[in-house]
N, CA and C of each residue as an Amber inpcrd file, in Angstrom:
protein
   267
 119.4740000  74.7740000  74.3320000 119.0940000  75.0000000  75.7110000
 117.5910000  74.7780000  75.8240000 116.9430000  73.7680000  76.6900000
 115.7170000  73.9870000  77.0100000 115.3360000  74.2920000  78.5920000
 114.4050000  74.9890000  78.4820000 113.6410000  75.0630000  79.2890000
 112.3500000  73.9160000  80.0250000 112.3630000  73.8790000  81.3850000
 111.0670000  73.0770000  81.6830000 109.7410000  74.2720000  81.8470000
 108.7490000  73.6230000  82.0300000 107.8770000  74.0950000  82.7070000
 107.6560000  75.4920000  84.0250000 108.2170000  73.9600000  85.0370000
 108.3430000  75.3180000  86.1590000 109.4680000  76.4240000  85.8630000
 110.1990000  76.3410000  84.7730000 111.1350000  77.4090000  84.7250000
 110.4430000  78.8730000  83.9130000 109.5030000  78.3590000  83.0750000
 108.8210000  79.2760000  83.0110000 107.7870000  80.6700000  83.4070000
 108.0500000  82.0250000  83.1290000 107.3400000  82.3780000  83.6820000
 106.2310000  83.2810000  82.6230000 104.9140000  82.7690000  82.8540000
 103.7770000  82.7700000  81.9530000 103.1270000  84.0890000  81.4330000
 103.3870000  85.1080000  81.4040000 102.0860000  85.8860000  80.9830000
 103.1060000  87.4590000  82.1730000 102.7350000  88.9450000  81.8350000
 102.6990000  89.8270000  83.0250000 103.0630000  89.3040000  84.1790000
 102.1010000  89.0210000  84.5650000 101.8640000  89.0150000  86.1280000
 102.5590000  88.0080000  86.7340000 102.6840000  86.7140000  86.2720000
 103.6620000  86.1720000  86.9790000 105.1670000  86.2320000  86.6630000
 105.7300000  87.4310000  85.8570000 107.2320000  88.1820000  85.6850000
 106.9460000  89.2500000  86.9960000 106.3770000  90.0880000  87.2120000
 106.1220000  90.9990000  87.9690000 105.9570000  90.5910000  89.3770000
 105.3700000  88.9990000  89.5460000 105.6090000  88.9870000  91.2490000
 106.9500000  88.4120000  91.1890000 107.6420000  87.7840000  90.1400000
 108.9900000  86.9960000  90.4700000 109.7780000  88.1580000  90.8860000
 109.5790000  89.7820000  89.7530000 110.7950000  90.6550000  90.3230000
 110.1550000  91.4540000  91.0040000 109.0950000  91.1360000  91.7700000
 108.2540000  92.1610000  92.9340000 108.6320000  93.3110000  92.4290000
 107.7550000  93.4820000  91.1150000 107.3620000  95.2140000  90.5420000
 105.7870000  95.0410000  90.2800000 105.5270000  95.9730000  89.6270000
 103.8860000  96.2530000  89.1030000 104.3550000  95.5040000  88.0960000
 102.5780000  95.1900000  87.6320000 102.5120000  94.4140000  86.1070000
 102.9020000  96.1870000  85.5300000 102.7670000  97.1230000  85.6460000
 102.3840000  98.2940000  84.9120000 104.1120000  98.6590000  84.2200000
 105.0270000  97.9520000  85.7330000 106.7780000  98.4380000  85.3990000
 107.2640000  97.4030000  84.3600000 106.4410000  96.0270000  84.8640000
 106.9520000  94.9550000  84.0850000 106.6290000  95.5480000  82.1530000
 105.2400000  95.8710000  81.8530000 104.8180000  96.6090000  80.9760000
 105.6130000  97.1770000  80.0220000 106.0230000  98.6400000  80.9150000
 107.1970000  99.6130000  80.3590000 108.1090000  99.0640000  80.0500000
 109.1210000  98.2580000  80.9880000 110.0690000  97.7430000  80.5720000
 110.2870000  97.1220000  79.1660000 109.0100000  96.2640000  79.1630000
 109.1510000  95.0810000  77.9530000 108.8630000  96.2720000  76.7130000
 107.9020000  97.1530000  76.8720000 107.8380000  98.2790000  75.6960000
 108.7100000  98.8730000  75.3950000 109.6580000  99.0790000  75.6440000
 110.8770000 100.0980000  75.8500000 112.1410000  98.8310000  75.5850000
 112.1390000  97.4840000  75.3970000 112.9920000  96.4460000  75.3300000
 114.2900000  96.4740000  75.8980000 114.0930000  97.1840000  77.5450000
 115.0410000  97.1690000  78.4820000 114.5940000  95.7100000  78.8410000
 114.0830000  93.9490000  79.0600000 114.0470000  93.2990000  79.5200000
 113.9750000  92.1610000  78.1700000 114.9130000  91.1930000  78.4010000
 114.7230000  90.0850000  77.4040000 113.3790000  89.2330000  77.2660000
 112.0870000  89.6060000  76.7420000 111.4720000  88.3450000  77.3260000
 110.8340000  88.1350000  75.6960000 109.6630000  87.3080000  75.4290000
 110.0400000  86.9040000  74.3490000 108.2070000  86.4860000  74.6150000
 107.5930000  86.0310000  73.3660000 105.7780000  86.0620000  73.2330000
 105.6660000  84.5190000  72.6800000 104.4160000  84.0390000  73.6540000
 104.2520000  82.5970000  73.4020000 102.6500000  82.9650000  73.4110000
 102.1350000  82.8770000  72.0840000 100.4570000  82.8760000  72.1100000
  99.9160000  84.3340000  72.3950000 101.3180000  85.0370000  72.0040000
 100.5350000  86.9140000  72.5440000 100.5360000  87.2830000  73.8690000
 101.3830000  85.7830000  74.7940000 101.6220000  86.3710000  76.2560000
 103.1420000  86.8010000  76.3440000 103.5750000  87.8330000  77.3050000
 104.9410000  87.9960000  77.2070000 105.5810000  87.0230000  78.0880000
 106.5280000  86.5030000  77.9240000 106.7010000  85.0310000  78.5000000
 108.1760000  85.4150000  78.9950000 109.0530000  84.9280000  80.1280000
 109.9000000  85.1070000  80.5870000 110.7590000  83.3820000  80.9150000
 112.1610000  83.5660000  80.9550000 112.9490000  82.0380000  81.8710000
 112.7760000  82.6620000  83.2630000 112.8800000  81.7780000  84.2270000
 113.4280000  82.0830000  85.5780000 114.5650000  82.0790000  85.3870000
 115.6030000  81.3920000  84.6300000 116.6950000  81.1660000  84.4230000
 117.5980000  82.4910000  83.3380000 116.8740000  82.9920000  82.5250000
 116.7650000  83.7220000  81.9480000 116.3850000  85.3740000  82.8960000
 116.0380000  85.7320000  83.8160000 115.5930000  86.4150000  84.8280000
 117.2770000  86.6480000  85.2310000 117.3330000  85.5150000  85.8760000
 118.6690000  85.1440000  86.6680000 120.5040000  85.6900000  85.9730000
 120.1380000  85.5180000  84.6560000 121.0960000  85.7940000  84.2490000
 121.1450000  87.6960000  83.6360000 119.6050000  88.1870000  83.4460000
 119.9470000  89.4240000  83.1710000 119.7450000  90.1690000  84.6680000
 119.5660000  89.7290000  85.5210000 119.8810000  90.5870000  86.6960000
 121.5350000  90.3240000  86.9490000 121.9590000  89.1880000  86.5460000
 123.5090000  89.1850000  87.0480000 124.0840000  90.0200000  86.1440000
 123.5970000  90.3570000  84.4460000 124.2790000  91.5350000  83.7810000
 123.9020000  92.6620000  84.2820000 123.2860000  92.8960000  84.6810000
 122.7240000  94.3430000  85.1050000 123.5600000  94.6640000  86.8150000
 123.3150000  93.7060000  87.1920000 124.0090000  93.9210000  88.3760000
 126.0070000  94.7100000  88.4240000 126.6870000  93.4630000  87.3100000
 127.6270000  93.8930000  86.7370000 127.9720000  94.9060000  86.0660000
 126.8090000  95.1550000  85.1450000 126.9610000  96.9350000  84.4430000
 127.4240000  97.8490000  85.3700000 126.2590000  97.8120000  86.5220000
 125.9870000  98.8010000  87.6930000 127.5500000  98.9560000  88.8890000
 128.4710000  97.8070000  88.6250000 129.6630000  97.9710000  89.2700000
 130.8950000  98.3990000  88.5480000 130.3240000  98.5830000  87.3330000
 131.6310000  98.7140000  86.5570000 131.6870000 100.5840000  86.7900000
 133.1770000 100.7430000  86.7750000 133.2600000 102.1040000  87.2150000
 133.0090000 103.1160000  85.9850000 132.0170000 104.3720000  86.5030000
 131.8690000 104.9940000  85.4080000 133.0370000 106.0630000  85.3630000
 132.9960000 106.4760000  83.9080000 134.6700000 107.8140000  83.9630000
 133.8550000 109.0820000  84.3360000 134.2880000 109.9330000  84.8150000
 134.2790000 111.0560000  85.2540000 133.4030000 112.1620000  84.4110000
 132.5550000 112.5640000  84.5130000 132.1440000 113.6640000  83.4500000
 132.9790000 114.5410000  83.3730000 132.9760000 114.9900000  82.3120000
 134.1580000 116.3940000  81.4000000 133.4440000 117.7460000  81.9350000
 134.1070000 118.4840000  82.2980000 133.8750000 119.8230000  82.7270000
 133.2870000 120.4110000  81.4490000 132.0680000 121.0100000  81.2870000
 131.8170000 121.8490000  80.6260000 132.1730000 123.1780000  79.9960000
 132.2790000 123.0970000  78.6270000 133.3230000 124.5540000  77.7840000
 132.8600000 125.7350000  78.4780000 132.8380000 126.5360000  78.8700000
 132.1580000 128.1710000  79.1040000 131.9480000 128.4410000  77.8010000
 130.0290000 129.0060000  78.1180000 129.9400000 129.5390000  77.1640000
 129.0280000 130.6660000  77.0580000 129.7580000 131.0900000  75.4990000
 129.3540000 132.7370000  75.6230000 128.0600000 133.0270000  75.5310000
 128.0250000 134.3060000  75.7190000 126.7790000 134.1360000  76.2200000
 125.6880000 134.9000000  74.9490000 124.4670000 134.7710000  74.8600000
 123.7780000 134.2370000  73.6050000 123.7130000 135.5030000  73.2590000
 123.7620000 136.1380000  72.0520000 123.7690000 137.4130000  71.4300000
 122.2270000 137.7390000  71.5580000 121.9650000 139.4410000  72.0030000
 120.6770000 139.8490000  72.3990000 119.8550000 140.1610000  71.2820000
 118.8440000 139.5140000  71.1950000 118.2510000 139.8680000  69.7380000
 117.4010000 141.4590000  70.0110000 117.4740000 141.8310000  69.0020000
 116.9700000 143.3620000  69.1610000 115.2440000 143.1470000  69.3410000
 115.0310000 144.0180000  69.8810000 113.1670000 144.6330000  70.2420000
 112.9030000 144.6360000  68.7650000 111.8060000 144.2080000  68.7290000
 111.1170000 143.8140000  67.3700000 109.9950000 145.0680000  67.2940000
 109.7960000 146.0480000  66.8310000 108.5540000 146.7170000  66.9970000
 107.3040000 146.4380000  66.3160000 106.3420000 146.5550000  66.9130000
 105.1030000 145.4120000  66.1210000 104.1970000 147.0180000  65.8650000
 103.4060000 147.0820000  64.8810000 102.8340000 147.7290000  64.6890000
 101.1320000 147.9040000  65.0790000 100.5190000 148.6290000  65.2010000
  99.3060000 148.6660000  66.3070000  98.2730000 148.1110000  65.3140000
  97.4050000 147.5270000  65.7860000  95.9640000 147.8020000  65.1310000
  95.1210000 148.3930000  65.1630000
């Protein structure tokens, strides 16, 4: 698969106006490797095409139905620890 040019997107800031966030979210994201993007020369470098396809997974995650949370066990309740007596100075 190649990429051209204009499919590229160069550095922060121009990932961050493509998905109209902060450079600061674009940032986190890539630190945290919630976003595929990948380093050309120490810049974080992105596809447009590549963009395109993890918003269509993400989009899909987000419709898939989640199951139900499980009712929580009752529980007992925490044994009282006794008064500690401290001695004076």
């Amino acid at each position: 698969m190649s990429t051209d040019e204009s499919d590229l997107l160069y550095g922060v800031p121009a990932i961050a106006r493509h998905l109209k966030m902060t450079d600061r979210q674009v940032y986190h994201l890539d630190a945290k490797g919630q976003i595929p993007t990948f380093r050309v020369g120490g810049k974080v470098c992105w596809s447009r095409s590549g963009v395109a396809r993890w918003l269509a997974e993400q989009e899909a995650a987000a419709r898939q139905p989640r199951p139900a949370p499980k009712p929580a066990a009752p529980q007992a309740p925490a044994a009282v620890r006794p008064e500690v007596r401290r001695r004076g100075r």
